[in-house]
C-alpha positions in Angstrom: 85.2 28.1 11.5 82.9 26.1 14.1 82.0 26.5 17.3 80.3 23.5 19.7 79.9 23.9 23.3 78.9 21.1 25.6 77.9 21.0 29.8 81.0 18.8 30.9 79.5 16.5 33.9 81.7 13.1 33.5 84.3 12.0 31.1 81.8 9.0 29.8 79.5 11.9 28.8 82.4 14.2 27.0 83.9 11.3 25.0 80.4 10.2 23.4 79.8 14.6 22.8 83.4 14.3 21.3 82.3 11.1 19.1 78.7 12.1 18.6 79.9 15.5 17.5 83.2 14.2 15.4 85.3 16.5 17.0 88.8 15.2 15.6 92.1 16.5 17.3 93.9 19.6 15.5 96.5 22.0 15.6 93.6 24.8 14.4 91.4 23.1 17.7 90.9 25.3 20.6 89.5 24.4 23.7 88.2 27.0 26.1 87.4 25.7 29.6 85.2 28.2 32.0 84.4 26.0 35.3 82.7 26.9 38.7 84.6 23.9 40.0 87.4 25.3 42.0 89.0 21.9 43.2 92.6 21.3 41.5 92.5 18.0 41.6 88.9 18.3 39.4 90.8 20.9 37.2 93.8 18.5 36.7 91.9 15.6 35.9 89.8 17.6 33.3 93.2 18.9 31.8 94.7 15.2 31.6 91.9 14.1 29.7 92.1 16.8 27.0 96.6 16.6 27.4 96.0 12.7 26.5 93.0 12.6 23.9 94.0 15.8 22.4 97.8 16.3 22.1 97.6 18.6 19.0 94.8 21.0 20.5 95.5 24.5 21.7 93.5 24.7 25.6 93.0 27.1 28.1 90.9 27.9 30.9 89.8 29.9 33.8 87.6 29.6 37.0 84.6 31.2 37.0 81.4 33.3 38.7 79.3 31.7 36.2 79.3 30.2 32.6 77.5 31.2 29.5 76.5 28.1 27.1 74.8 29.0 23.7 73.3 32.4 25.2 72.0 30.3 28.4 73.6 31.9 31.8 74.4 28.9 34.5 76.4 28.9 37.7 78.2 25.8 39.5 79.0 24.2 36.0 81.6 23.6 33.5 81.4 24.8 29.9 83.3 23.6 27.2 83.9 24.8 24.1 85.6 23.6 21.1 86.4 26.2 18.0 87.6 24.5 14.8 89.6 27.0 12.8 90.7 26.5 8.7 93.8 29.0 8.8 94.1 30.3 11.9 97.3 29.3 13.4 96.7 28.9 17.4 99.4 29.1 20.2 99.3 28.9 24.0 101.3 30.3 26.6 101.2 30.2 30.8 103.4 31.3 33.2 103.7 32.0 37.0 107.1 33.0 37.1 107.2 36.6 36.9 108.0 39.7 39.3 105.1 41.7 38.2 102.3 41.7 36.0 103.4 44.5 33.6 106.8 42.1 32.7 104.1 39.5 33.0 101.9 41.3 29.9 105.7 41.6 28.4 106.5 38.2 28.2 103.1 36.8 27.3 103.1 39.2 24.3 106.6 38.7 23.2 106.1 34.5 23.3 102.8 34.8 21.1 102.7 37.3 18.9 103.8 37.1 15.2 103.4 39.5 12.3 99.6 38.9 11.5 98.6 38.0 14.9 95.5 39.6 15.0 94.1 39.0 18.8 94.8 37.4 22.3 92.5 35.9 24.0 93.9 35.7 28.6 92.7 34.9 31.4 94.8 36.2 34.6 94.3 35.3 38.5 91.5 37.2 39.7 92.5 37.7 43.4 96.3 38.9 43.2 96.2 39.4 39.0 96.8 43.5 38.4 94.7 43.6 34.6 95.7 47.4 33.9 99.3 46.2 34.7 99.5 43.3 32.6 97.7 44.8 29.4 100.1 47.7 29.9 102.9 45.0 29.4 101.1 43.7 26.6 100.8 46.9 24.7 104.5 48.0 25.4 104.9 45.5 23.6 102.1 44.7 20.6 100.0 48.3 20.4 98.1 46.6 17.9 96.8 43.4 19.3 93.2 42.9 20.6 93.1 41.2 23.9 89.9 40.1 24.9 89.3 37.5 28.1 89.5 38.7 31.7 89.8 38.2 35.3 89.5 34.3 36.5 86.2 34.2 39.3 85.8 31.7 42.4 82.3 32.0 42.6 82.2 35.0 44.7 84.3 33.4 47.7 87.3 35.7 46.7 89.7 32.6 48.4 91.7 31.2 44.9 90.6 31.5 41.3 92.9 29.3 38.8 93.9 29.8 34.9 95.2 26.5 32.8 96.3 24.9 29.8 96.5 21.3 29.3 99.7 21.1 30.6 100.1 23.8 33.7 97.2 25.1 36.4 98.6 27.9 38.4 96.2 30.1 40.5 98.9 33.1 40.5 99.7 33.8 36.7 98.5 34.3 33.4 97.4 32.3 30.7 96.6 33.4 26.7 96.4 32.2 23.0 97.0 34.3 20.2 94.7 33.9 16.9 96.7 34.7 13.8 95.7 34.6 10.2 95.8 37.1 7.8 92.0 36.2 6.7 90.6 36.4 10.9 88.4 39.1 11.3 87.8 40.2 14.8 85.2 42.7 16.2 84.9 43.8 19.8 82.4 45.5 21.7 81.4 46.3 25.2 78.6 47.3 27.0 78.3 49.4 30.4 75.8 51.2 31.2 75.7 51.9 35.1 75.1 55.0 35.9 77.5 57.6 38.1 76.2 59.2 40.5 76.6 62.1 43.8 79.5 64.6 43.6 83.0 63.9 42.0 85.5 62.3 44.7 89.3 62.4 44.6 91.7 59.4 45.5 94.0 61.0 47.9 96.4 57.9 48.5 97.0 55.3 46.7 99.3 52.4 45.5 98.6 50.7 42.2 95.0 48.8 42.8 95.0 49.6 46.6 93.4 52.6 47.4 94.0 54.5 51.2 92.1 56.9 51.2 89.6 59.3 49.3 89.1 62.7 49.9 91.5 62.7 53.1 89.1 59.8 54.5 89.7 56.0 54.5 88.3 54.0 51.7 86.2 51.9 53.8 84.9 54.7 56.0 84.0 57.0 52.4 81.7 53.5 51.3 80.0 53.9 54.9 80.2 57.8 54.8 78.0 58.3 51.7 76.4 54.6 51.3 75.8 53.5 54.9 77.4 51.2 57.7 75.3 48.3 56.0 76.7 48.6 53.4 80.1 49.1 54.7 80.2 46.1 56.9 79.4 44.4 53.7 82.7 45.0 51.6 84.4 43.8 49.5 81.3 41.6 48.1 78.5 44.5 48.3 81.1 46.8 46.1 80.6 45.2 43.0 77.0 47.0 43.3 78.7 50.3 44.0 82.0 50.9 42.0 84.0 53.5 41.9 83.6 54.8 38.0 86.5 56.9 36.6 86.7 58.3 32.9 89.5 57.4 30.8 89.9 58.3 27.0 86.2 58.7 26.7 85.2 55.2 28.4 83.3 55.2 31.8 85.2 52.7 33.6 84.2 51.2 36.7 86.5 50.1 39.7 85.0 47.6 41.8 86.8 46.9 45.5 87.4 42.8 45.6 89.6 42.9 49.2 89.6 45.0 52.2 92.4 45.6 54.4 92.4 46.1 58.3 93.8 49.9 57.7 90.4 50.5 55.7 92.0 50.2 52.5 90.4 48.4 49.8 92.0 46.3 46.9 90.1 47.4 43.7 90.2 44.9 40.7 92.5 47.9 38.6 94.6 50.2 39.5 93.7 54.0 40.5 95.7 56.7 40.7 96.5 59.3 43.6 94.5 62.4 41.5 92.0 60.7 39.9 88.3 61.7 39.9 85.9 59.1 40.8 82.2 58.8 41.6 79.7 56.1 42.9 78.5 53.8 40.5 74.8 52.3 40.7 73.3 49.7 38.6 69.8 50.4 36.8 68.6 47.2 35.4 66.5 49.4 32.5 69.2 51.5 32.0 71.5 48.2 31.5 69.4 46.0 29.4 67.9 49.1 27.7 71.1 49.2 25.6 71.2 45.8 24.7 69.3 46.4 21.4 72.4 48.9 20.5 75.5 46.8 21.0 73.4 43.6 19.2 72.7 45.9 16.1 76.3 47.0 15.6 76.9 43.0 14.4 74.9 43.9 11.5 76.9 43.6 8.4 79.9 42.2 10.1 81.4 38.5 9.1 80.4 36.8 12.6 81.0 33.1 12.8 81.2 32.5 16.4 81.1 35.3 19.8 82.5 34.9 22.8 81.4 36.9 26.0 83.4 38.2 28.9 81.3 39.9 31.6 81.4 41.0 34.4 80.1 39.4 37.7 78.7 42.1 39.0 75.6 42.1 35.8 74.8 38.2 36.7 74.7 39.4 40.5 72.9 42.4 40.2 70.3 40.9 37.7 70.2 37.4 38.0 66.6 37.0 36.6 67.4 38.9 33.8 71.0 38.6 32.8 70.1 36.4 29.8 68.4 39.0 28.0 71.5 40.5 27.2 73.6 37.3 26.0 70.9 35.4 24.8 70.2 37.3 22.0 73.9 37.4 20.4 73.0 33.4 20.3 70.8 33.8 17.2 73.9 35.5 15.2 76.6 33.2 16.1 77.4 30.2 19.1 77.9 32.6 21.9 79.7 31.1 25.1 82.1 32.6 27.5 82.1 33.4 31.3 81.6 35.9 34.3 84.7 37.1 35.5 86.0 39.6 38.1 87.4 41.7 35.3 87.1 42.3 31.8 89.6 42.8 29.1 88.5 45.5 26.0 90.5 46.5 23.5 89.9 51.0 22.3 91.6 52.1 19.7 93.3 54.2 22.2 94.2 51.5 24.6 94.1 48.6 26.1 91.4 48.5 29.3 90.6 46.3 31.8 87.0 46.8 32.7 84.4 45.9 35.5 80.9 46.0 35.6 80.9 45.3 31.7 80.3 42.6 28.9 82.9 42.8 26.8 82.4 41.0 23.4 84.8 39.3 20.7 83.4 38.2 17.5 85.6 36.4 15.2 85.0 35.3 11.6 87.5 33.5 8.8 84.7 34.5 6.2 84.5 37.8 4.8 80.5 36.9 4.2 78.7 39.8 5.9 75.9 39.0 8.9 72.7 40.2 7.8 70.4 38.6 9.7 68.4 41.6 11.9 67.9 40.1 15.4 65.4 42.0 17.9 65.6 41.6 21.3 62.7 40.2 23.2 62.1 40.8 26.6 59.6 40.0 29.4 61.2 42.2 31.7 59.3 44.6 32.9 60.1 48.0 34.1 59.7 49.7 36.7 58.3 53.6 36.5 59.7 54.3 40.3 62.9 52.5 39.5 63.0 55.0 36.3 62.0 58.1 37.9 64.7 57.6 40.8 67.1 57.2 38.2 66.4 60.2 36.1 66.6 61.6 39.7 70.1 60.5 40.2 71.1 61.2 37.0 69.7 65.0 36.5 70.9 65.7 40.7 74.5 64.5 39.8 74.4 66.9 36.8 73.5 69.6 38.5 76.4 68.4 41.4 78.7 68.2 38.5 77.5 72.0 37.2 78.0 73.6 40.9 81.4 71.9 41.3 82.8 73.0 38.2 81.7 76.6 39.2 82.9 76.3 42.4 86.3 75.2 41.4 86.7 77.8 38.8 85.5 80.6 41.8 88.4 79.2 44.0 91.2 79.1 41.7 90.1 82.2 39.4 91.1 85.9 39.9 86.9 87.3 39.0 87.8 90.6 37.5 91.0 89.4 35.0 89.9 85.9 35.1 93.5 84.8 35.1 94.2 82.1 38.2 94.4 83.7 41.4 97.6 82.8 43.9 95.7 80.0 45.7 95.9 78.3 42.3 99.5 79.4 41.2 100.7 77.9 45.0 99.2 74.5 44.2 100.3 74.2 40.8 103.8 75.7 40.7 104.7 73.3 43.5 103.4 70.6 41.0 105.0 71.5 37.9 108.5 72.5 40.3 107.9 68.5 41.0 107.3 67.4 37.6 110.9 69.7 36.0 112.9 68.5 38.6 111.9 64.9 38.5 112.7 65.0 34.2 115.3 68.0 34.7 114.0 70.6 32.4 114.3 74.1 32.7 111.3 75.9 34.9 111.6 80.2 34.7 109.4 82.5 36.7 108.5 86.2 35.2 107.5 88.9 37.9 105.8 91.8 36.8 104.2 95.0 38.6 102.1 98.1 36.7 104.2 101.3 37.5 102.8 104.0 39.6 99.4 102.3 39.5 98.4 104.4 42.0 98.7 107.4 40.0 96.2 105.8 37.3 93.7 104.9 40.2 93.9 108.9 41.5 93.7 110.4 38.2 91.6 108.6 36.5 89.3 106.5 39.0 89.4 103.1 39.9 87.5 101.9 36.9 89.8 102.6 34.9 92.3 101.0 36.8 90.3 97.9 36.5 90.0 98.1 32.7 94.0 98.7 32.7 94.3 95.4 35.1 92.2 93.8 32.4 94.2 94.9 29.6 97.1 93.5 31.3 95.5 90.2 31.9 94.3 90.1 27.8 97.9 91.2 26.3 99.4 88.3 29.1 96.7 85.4 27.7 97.7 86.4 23.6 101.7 86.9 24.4 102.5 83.8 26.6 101.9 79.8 25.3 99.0 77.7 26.8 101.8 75.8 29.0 102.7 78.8 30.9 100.6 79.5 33.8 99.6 83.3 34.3 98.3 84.2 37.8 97.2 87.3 39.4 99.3 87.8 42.3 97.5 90.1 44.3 96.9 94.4 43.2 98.4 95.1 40.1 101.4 92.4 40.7 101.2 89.5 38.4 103.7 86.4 37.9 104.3 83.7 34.8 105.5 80.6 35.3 107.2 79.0 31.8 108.0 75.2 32.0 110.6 74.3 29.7 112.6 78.0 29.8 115.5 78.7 31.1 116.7 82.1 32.0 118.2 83.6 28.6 114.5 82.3 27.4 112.3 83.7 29.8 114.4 86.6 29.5 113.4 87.3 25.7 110.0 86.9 26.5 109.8 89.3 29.7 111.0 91.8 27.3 108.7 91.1 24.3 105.9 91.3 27.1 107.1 94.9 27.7 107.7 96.2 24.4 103.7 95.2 23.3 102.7 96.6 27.3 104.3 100.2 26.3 103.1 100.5 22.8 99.4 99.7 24.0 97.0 102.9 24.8 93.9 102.1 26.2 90.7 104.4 25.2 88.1 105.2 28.2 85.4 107.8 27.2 87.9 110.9 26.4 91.4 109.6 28.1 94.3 108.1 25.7 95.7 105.9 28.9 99.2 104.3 28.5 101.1 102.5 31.4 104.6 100.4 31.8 105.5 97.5 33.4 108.5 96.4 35.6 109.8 92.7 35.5 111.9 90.4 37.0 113.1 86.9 35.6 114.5 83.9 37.5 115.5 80.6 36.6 114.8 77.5 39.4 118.0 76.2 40.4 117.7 72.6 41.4 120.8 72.2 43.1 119.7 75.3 45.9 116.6 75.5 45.6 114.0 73.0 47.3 110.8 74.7 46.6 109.6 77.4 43.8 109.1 79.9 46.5 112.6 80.3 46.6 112.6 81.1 42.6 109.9 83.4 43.5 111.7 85.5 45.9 114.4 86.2 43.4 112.1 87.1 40.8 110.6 89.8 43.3 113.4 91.1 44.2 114.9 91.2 40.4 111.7 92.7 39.8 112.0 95.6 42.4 115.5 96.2 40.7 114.1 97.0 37.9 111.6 99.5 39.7 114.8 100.9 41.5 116.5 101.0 37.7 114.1 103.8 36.2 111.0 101.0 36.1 110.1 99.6 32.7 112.4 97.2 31.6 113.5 94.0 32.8 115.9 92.6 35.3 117.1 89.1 35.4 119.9 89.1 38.6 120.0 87.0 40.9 121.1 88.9 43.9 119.2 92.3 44.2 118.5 94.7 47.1 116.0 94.4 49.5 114.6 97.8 48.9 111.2 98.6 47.1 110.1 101.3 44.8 
């Protein structure tokens, strides 16, 4: 495998590269294109040239927010760069015909991969292109494929980005190569790095990548709410500084807004969900070249023959001085070329994630010879102790946010003496999981249970001890029931049990298993053998009736106060009872 990369400025220039170089046309020849020249007609002269002087060549290509050449970061150029394989077998694919980009991710993978296809390099449009969408599509349909590449760029006008081959330039559609070969070896990487700051947020509304509003306000007016009106009168190009970063399978992934809507929505460059916890993101140019040393010392040992880099524009933009530090360095391993883009693709061995805000990294080999050359990074930029110190600042503060919050939440949905949820937390959840059974028809059951004659044990033997009979409730609840079902305080010595996936016969069983450990327990307090009972009511949601699980509820209180009116301690599962309490 060989990599050469050459500056294209005129077709005279390229042919005598092409001769000087003896770059010969081949099947195993691919041609990556990454251009800051966003005229068409440019695009499809470039394209003919390669269409008529190399017909046998795999080529494809994206627009750009800058190009990387041996290391070197440039911006308004075009960077070409020719990979000679021995055995890998190389095939293109482009369309612009689909509905969405999930059957677009579908179709690309089904037309390109083959049984030791062992990674993907895409480009997609980076204006309209969905990435999570489409690498969903591609991993419904190869899990195993790496996908590395990204989001095409237009140089930061956000007006028309294009992907090509030698035969097709679209500016709305997708465009890819599989590598396969049994003897490829392929190592991926990224690095991130910005750091998440201020309280956790939650998307409120949302609709794929456009997001409404966050924490009941709209997205534009929560950028000026917590960053400013500067900065808000800046958007969409000032949010590449300030992402939104969410968590997913362990990554920190950022979400940076790339359109904004005259409803103060903003069009984010992946999707986000209605749910989803976000915070600020803010870029500390220590914190992301600090790490640098890291990701380059992870190639060590591993067959590398040539590197490609896919980063994000946001790291050029944010530090343009000092973005070469990080790609540079990869150069003294292996050619490394590549180019910004307005999203990046990195394969987990979870998933498959589009990223922003990141430099992602493939590494391919066809040797199995190991890289041991140890490369050290070198850099005269110098940092900045204020810079630091506010960062540590930001980073300790939203700690410390993160702490409160956590405490906070558990304070509003937690009952503090049993510790079980309280009925603030059982009203917002039930309604959830009623949503969630109905939707994939499974059986949802509620249990209602009450202490008999509490009362009695609060006059005889004090209220502490009630409390350490409440307690002893809660523990025998917690050890009895699954992890699934949700146990809730319901207010005095009431409780109720919600159990997904039970129908009535089930809940039944377990309501009376309940009361059978509840009336062989005797709890100890200084000198007094205390035992108590229970009495319980069961009901089973009925989705044809019943709109809302306060419905079910009612039926499990009043099957519950039959049982009181029964002789209490046992368990009653009718479903129409009196009205009358015990």
């Amino acid at each position: 495998m060989k990599t050469i990369t050459a500056y294209f400025t005129s077709q005279i220039h390229l042919q005598a590269f092409i001769k000087q170089n003896d770059i010969q046309d081949s099947s195993q020849l691919l041609i990556q294109i990454f251009t800051s020249n966003n005229e068409l007609a440019a695009i499809t002269k470039l394209t003919n040239f390669f269409a008529n002087h190399f017909p046998l060549a795999q080529l494809i290509g994206s627009t750009t927010d800058g190009e990387i050449k041996d290391g070197y970061v440039s911006t308004n150029k075009t960077v070409i760069s020719f990979t000679l394989f021995e055995k890998v077998k190389l095939k293109t694919y482009i369309s612009d015909t689909f509905e969405n980009y999930y059957q677009a991710g579908q179709e690309l993978a089904s037309a390109l991969v083959e049984e030791n296809s062992k990674v993907i390099i895409s480009f997609i449009d980076g204006l309209e292109g969905n990435g999570e969408e489409y690498l969903k599509g591609i991993h419904s349909i190869a899990s195993k494929i790496i996908v590395a590449g990204g989001l095409a760029g237009d140089n930061a006008t956000f007006k028309k980005t294009y992907i090509f081959t030698k035969e097709k330039v679209v500016s709305r559609g997708v465009v890819g190569v599989s590598l396969s070969s049994e003897s490829l070896n392929v190592f991926t990487d990224y690095s991130f790095n910005w750091i998440a700051m201020g309280k956790k947020l939650t998307i409120t509304k949302a609709k794929d990548n456009r997001v409404f509003t966050i924490d009941g306000r709209s997205a534009v007016d929560t950028y000026i709410y917590y960053l400013g009106e500067d900065i808000g009168e800046q958007l969409p190009y000032i949010g590449i500084e300030f992402p939104l970063i969410i968590q997913r399978d362990g990554l920190d992934i950022a979400r940076a807004p790339i359109g904004r809507e005259e409803d103060g929505s903003l069009i984010f460059a992946g999707n986000l969900h209605e749910g989803d916890e976000v915070r600020f993101g803010y870029g500390d140019i220590d914190a992301i070249l600090g790490r640098t040393q890291t990701h380059v010392d992870k190639l060590f040992n591993v067959p590398v023959e040539t590197i490609f880099i896919y980063s994000c524009m946001a790291r050029r933009r944010f530090i343009p001085e000092a973005i070469e530090y990080e790609t540079l360095v990869y150069n003294q391993i292996a050619p490394t070329n590549g180019f910004y883009t307005y999203g990046e693709f990195y394969c987990s061995p979870e998933n498959k994630e589009l990223l922003n805000q990141s430099m992602s990294l493939l590494a391919l080999s066809e040797s199995s010879t190991l890289s041991n050359k140890k490369v050290t990074l070198h850099s005269n930029h110098k940092k900045s102790s204020t810079v630091h110190a506010l960062s540590h600042l930001i980073s300790v503060s939203t700690q410390e946010i993160d702490s409160i919050q956590k405490e906070l939440k558990i304070l509003a949905s937690t009952d503090p003496m049993t510790k079980l949820y309280n009925r603030r937390y059982f009203t917002d959840i039930s309604t959830n999981i009623f949503q969630i059974a109905k939707r994939e028809q499974e059986s949802l059951s509620i249990i209602m249970l009450d202490i008999d004659k509490f009362k009695n044990i609060n006059d005889t033997f004090g209220h502490r001890t009630g409390d350490s009979v409440l307690i002893k409730l809660s523990k025998l609840l917690q050890k009895a029931l699954r992890t699934s079902d949700v146990i809730c305080r319901y207010g005095g010595e009431e409780f109720v049990v919600l159990l997904p996936q039970t129908d009535l016969d089930g809940s039944a069983v377990v309501a009376e298993e309940i009361r059978k450990k509840v009336e062989q327990t005797v709890l100890k307090i200084e000198k007094n053998s205390i035992k108590f009972t229970i009495s319980l009511g069961v009901s089973e949601v009925n989705f044809e009736k019943e709109h809302s699980i306060e419905q079910t509820l009612n039926r499990a209180d009043d099957a519950m106060y039959a049982s009181k009116n029964s002789g209490r301690n046992r368990v009653s599962q009718k479903e129409s009872v009196s009205n009358s309490k015990a």
